[in-house]
DRENDO-1510 file (C-alpha; in Angstrom, 1 decimal, always signed):
<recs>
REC; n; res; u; v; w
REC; 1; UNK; +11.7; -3.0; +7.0 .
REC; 2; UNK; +8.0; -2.2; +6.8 .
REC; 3; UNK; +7.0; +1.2; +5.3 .
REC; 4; UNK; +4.5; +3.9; +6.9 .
REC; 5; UNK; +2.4; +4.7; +3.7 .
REC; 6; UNK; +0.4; +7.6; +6.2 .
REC; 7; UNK; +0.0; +9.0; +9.1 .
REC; 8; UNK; -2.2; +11.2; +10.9 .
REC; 9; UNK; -3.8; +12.6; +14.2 .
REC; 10; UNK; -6.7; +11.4; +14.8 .
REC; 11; UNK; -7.2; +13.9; +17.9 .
REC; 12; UNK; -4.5; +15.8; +20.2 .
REC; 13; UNK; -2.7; +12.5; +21.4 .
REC; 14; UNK; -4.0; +9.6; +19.0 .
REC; 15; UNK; -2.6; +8.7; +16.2 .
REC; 16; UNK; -3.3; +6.2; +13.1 .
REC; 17; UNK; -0.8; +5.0; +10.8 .
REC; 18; UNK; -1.0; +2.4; +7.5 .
REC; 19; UNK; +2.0; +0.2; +7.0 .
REC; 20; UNK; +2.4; -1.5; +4.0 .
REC; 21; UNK; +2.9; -5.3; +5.3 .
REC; 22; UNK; +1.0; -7.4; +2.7 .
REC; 23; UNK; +1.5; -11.1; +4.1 .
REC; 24; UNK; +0.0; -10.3; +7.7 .
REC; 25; UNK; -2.9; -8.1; +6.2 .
REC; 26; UNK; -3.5; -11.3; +4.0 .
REC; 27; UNK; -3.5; -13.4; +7.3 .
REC; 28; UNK; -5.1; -11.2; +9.7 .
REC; 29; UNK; -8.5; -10.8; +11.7 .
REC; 30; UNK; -10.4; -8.7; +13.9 .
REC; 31; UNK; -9.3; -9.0; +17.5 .
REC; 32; UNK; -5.7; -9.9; +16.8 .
REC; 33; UNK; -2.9; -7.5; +17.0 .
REC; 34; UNK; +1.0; -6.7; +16.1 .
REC; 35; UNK; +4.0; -6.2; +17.9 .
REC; 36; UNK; +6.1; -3.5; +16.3 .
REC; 37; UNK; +9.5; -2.3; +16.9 .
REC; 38; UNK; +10.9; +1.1; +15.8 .
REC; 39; UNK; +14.5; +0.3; +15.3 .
REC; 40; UNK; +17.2; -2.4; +16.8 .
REC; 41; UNK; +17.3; -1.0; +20.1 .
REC; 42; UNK; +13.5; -0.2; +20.5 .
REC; 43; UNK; +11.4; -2.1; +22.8 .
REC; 44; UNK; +8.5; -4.6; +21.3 .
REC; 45; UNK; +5.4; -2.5; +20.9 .
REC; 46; UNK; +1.8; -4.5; +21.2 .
REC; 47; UNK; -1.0; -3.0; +19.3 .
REC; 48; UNK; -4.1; -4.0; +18.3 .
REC; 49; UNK; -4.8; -4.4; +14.1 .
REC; 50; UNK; -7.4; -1.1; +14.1 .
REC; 51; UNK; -8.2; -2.1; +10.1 .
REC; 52; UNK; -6.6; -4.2; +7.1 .
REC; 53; UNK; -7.1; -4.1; +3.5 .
REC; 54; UNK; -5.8; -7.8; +2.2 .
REC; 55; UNK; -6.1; -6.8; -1.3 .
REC; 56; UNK; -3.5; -3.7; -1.3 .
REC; 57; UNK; -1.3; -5.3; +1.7 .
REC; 58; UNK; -1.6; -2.5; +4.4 .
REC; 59; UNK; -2.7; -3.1; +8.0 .
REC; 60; UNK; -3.5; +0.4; +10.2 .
REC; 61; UNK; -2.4; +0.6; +14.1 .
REC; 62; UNK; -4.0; +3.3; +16.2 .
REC; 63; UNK; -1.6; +4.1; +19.6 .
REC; 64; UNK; -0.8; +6.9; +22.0 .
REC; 65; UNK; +2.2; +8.6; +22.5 .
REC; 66; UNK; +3.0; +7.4; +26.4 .
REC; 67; UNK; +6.1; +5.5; +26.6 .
REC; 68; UNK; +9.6; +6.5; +25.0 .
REC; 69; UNK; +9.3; +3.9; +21.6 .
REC; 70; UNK; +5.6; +5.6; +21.1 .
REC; 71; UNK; +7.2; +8.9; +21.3 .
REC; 72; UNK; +9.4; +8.0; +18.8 .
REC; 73; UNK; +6.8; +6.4; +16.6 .
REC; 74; UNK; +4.5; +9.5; +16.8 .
REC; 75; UNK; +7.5; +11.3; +14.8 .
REC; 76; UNK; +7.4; +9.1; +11.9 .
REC; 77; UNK; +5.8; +10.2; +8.8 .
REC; 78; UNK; +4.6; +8.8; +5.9 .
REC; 79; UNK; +7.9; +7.3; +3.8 .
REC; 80; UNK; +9.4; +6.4; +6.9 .
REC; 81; UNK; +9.9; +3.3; +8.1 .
REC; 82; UNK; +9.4; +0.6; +11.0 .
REC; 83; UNK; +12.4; -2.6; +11.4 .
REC; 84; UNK; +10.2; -5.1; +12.1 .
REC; 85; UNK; +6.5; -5.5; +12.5 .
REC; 86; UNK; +5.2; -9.3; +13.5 .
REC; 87; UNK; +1.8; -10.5; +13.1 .
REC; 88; UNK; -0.9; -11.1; +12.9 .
REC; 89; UNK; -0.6; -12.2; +17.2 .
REC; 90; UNK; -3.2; -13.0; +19.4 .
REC; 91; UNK; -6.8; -15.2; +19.0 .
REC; 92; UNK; -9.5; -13.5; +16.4 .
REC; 93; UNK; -12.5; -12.4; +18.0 .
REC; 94; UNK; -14.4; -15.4; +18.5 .
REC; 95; UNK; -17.3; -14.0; +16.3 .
REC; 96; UNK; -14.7; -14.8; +13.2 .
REC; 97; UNK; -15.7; -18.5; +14.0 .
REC; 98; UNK; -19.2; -18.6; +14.2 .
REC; 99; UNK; -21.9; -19.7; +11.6 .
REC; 100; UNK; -22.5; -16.9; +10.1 .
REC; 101; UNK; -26.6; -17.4; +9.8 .
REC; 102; UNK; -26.6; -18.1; +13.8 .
REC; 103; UNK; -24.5; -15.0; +13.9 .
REC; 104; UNK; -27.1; -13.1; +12.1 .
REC; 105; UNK; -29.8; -14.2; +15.1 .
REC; 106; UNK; -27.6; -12.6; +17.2 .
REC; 107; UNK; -28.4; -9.0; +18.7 .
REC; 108; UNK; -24.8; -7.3; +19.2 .
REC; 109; UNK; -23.7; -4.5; +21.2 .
REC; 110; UNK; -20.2; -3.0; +21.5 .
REC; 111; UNK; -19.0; -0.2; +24.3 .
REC; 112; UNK; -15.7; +1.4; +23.1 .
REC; 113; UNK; -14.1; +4.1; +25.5 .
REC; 114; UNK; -11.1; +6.2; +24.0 .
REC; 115; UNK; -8.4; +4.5; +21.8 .
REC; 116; UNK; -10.6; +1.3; +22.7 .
REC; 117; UNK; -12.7; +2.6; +19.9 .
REC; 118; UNK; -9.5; +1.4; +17.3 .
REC; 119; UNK; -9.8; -2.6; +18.0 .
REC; 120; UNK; -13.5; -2.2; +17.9 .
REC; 121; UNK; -14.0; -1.1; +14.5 .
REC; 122; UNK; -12.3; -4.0; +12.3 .
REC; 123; UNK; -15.0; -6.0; +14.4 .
REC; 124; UNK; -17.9; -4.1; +13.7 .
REC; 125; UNK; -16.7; -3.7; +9.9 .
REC; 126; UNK; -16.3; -7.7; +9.5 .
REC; 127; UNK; -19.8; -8.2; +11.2 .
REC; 128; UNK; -21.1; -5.3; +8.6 .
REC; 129; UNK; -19.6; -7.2; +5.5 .
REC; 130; UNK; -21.0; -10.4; +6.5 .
REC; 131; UNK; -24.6; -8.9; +7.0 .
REC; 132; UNK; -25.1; -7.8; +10.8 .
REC; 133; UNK; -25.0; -4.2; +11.8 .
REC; 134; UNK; -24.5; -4.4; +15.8 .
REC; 135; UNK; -25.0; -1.5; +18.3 .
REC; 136; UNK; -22.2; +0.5; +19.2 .
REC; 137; UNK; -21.7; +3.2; +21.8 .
REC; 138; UNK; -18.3; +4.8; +22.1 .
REC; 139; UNK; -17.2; +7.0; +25.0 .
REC; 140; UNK; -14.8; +9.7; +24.9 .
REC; 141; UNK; -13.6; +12.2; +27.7 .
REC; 142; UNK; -14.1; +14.8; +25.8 .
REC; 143; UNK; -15.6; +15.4; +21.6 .
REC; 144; UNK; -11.9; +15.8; +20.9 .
REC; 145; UNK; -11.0; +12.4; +21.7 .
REC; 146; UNK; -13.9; +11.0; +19.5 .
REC; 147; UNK; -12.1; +9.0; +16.7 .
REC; 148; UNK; -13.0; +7.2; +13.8 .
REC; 149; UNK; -17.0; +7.9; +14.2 .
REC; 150; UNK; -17.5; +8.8; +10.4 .
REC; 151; UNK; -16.3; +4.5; +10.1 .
REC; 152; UNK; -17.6; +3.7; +12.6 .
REC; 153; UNK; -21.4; +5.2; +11.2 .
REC; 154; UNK; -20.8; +3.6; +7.9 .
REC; 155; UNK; -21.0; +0.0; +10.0 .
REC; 156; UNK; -22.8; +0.1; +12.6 .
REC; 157; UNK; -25.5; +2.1; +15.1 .
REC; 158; UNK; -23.5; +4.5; +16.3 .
REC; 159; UNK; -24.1; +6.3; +20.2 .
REC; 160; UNK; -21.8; +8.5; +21.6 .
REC; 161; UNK; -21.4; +10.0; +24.7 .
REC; 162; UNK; -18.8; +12.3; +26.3 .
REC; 163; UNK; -17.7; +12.3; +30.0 .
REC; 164; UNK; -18.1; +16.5; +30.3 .
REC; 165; UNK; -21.2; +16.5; +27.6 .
REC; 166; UNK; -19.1; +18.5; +25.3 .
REC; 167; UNK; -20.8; +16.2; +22.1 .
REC; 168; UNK; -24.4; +14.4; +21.8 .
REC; 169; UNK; -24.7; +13.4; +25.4 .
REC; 170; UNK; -23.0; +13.5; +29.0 .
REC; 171; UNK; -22.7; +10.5; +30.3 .
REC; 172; UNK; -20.4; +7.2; +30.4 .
REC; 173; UNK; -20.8; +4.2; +28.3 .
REC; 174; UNK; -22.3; +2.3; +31.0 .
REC; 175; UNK; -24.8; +4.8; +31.3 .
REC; 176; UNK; -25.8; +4.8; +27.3 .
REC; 177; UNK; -26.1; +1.0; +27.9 .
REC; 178; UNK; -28.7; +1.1; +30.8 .
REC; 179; UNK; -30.7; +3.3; +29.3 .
REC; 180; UNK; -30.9; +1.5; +25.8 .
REC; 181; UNK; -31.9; -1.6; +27.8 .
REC; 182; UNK; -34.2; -0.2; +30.5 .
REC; 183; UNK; -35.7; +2.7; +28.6 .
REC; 184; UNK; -35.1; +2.0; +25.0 .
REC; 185; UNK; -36.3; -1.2; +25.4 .
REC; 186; UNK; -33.1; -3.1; +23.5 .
REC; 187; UNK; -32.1; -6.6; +24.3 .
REC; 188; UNK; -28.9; -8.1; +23.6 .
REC; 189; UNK; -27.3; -11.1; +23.2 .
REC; 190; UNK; -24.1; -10.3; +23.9 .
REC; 191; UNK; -21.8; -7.1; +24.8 .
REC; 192; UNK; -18.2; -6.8; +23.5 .
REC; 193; UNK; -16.6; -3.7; +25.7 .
REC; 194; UNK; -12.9; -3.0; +24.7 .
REC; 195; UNK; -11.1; -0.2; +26.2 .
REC; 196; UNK; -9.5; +0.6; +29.8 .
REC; 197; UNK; -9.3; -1.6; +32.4 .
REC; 198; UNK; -11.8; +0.2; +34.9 .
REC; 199; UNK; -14.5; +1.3; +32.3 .
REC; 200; UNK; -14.3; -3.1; +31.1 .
REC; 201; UNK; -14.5; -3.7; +35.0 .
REC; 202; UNK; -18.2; -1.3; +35.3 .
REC; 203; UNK; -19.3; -2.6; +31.8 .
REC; 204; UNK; -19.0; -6.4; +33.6 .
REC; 205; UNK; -20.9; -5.4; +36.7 .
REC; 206; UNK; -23.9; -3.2; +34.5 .
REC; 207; UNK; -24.1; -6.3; +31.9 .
REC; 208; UNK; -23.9; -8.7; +34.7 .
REC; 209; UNK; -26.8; -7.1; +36.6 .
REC; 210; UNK; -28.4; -7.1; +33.1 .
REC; 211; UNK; -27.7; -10.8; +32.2 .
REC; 212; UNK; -25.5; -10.1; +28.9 .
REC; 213; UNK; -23.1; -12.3; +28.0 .
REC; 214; UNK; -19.9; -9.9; +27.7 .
REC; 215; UNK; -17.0; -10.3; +26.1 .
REC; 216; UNK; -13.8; -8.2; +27.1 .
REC; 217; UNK; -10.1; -7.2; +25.3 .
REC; 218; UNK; -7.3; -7.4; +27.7 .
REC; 219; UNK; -5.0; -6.0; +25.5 .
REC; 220; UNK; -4.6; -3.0; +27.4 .
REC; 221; UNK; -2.3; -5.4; +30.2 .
REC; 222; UNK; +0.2; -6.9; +27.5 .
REC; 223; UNK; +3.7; -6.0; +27.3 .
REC; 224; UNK; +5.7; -8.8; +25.5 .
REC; 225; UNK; +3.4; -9.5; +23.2 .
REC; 226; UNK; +4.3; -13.6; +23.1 .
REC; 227; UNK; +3.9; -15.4; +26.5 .
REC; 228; UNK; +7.3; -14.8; +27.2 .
REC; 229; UNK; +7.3; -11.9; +30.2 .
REC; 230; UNK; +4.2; -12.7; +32.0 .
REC; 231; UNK; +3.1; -9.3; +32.4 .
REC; 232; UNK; -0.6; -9.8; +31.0 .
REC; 233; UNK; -1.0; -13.2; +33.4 .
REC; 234; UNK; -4.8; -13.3; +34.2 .
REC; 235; UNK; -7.3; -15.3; +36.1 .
REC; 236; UNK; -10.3; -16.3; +34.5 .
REC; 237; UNK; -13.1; -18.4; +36.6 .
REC; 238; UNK; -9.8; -18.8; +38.6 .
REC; 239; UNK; -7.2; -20.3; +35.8 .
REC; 240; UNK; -4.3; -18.9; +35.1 .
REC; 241; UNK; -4.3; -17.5; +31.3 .
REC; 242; UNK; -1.9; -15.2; +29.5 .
REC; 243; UNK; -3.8; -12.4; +27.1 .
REC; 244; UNK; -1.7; -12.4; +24.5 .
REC; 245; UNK; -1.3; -15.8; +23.9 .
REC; 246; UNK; -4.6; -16.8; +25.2 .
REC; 247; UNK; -6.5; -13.9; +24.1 .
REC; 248; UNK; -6.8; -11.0; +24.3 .
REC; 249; UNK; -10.5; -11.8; +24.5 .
REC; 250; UNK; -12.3; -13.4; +27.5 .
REC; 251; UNK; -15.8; -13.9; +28.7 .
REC; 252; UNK; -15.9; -10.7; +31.0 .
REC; 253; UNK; -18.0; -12.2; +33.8 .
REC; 254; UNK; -15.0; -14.6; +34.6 .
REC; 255; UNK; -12.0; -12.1; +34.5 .
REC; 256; UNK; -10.7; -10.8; +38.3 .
REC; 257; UNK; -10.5; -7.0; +37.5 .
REC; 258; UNK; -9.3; -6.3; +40.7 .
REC; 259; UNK; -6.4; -8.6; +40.6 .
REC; 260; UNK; -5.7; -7.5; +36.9 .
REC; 261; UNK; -5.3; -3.8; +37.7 .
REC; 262; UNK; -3.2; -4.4; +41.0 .
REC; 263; UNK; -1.2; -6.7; +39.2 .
REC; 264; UNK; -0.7; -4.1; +36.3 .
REC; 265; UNK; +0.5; -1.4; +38.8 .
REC; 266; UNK; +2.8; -3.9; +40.7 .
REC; 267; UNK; +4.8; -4.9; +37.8 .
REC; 268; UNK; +5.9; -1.4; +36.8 .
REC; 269; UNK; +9.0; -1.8; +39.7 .
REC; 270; UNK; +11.4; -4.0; +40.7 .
REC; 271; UNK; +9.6; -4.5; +43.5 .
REC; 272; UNK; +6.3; -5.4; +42.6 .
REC; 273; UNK; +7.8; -7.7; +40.0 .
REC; 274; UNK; +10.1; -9.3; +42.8 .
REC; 275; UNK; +7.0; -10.4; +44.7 .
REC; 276; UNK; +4.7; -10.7; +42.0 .
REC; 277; UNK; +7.6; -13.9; +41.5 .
REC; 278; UNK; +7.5; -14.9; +44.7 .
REC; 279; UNK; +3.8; -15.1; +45.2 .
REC; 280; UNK; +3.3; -16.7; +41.5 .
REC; 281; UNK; +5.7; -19.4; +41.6 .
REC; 282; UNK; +5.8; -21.6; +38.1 .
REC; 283; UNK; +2.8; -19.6; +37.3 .
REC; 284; UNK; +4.5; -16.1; +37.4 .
REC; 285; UNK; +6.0; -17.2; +33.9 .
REC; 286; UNK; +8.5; -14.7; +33.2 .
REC; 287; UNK; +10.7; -14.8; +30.7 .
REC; 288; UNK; +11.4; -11.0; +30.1 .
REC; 289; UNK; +14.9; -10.5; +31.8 .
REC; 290; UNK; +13.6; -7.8; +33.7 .
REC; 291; UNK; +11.7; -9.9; +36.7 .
REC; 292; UNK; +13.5; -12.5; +37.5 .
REC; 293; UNK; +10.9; -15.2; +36.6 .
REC; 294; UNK; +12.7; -16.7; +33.7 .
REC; 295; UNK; +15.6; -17.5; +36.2 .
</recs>
């Protein structure tokens, strides 16, 4: 059993929560994430580690209420508590392996949009403590769904934008982007955009036109969590990968959106699951129960 230690909304339909679960905050890093499950019969939950504290054991997930287990989990308070938590999942951003004085050479920028914003900030937080403040721009639908930007000030340079202008600036994150680069005269080394699936897809095409290197978090596809279901199969430069295994960080430029996103949509029915094994073969990889590919 892993205790919630606090929770709280960080706007209308996000919310953050500390768990006390002292060996993975010991072992963990930016970019890797936890599977968490709510009780025996709840399904295995993916999230992404939004910040960890080694030194008093606790580890923070940030996650929206959309399925029936996240539901659940936005009713738990502080005292209450989770059966099982696993982690830490997943390969650290590749950052975490770098020398840290060519890492220092480097000129960073990261493009957040929504709950994205959670698996961005551990990142920019380890890059603060090891000397680099990197450029950040996060993108909200509206001001309401801005989260974490007094943190996210305290380690980096902070943009924000709003799709409806209701807070600094209206405008996407792509659009903040350009105009540091082309107006602003900025130049970057590489781009880290983590967020949905479409807004990653326009960051790759703007930062592609640009020639920046950019990274991407393909989180947002995993299901399982552990290689096992095959929902988050990906093609990068045109090999097969799994995101949480794999990942969930890949040179953006190499990753087939379009496929990803079709792919995500087809595996919510029987159907698309049926013929997402038939087309896949040996690749399709599922081991879930639910698809038929473990069969």
């Amino acid at each position: 059993m892993y205790k919630i230690l606090n929770a709280e909304k960080l706007a209308s339909n996000i919310i953050s929560m500390d768990i006390e679960a002292p060996r993975i905050a010991k072992h963990c890093l930016p970019g890797q994430f936890l599977i968490v499950k709510v009780d025996e019969v709840g399904e295995r939950i993916p999230l992404t580690i939004c910040d960890y504290d080694s030194d008093k054991g606790i580890v923070t997930i940030v996650f929206q209420p959309i399925g029936a287990s996240t539901r659940r989990m936005a009713d738990f308070h502080a005292g209450d508590f989770f059966e099982d938590v696993v982690g830490p999942l997943g390969q650290p951003s590749e950052f975490t392996k770098m020398d840290i004085d060519e890492l220092k050479k480097k000129k960073i920028v990261y493009v957040a949009g929504g709950v994205g914003t959670a698996p961005v900030y551990p990142q920019l937080k380890w890059l603060y403590e090891h000397g680099i403040t990197a450029d950040a721009i996060v993108g909200a639908k509206t001001k309401d769904l801005i989260i974490l930007e007094d943190k996210l000030k305290e380690v980096s340079n902070l943009y924000l934008t709003t799709d409806d202008g209701s807070y600094v600036r209206k405008g996407m994150g792509t659009d903040v982007l350009r105009d540091l680069v082309e107006n602003q005269g900025k130049h970057y080394d590489v781009c880290v955009a983590i967020g949905p699936m479409i807004m990653m897809k326009f960051v790759c095409v703007l930062t592609k036109e640009l020639e920046i290197p950019t990274i991407v978090s393909m989180n947002p596809i995993m299901v399982d969590g552990t290689g096992m279901c095959g929902a988050c199969r990906l093609l990068i430069d045109g090999e097969v990968k799994f995101a949480c295994v794999d990942g969930p960080e890949f040179d953006g430029h190499k990753v087939d959106f379009d496929l990803a996103m079709k792919r995500q949509q087809m595996y919510k029915t029987d159907e698309g699951r049926a013929l997402l094994e038939e087309e896949e073969g040996d690749t399709h990889h599922g081991g879930c129960g639910l698809c038929g590919g473990d069969k």
